[in-house]
C-alpha positions as CSV (number, residue, x, y, z in Angstrom):
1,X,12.8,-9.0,10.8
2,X,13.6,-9.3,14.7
3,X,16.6,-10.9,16.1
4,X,14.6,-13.7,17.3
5,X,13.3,-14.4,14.5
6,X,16.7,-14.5,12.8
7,X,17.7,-17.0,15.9
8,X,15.2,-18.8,15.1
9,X,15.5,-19.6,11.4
10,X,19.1,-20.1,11.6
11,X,18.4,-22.6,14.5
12,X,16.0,-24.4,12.1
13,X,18.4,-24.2,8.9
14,X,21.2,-25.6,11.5
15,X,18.8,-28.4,12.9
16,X,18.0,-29.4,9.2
17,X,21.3,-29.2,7.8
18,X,23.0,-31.8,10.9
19,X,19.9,-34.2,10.5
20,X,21.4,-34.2,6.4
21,X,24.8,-35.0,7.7
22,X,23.4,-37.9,10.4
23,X,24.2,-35.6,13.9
24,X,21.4,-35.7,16.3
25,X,22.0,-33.0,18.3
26,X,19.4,-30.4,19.7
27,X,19.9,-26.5,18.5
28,X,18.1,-23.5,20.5
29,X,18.0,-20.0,19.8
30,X,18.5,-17.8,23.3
31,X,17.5,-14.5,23.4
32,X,18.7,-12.4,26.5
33,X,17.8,-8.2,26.9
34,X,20.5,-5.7,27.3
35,X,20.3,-2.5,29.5
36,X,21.4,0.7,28.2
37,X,22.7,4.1,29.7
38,X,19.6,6.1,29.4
39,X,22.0,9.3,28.9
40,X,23.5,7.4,25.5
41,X,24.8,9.8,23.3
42,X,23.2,7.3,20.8
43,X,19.7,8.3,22.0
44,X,20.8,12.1,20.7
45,X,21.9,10.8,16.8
46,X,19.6,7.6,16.5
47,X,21.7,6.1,13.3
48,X,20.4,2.4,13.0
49,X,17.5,2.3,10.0
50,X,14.3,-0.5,10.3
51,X,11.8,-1.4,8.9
52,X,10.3,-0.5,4.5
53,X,12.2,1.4,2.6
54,X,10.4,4.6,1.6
55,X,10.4,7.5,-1.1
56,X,11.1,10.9,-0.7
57,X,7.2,11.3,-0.4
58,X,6.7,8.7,1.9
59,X,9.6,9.7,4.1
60,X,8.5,13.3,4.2
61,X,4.9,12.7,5.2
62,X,6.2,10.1,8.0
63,X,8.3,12.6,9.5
64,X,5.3,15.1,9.3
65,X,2.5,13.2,10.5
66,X,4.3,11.0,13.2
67,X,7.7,12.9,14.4
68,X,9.9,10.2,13.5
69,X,13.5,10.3,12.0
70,X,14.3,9.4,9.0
71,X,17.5,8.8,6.8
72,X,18.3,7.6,2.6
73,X,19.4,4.5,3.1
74,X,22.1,3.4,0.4
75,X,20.3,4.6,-2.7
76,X,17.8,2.2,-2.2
77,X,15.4,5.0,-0.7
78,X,14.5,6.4,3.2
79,X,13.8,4.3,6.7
80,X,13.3,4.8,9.7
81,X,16.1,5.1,11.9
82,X,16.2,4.8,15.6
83,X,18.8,5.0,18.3
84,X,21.5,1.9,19.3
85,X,23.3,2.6,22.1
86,X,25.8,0.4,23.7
87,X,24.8,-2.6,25.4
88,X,25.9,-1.8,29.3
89,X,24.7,-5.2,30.8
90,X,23.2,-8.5,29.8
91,X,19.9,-8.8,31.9
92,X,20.0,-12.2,32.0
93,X,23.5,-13.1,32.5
94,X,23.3,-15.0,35.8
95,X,20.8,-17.4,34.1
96,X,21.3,-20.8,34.9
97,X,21.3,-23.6,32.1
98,X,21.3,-27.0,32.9
């Protein structure tokens, strides 16, 4: 599930649950990019899993056939993990809202 998406169901739930209570007000969801250091030493030890949970099986033949890093995740099987370095600038900070 994406962070917009996310956004955008908690701006729904939030819109719902003020029209239950009587308060008309309008909700939005804004979604803004962030650049990154390309030289991240995040990029080196990728850490963050996404996406199914696999087996051992599963995990194994990902990592064969596609090159992708993998970790157990919790007990609850092997994802996908990928890199999350440190946000170094909001792209769309001077934005104007009005």
């Amino acid at each position: 599930m994406s962070q917009a998406y996310i956004g955008y169901d908690l701006q729904n739930a939030l819109k719902e649950e003020l029209l239950n209570r009587g308060i008309k007000k309008n909700v939005a969801t804004v979604i803004t990019q962030v650049r990154v250091d390309e030289n991240d030493p995040a990029f080196e030890h990728p850490t963050k899993p996404i996406g199914q949970f696999m087996t051992k099986e599963e995990a194994d033949a990902a990592v064969a056939s596609s090159g992708i890093q993998v970790m157990e995740d919790a007990g609850r099987g092997y994802r996908r993990v990928v890199a999350s370095p440190k946000p170094a600038e909001i792209i769309e900070i001077d934005t104007k809202i009005s």
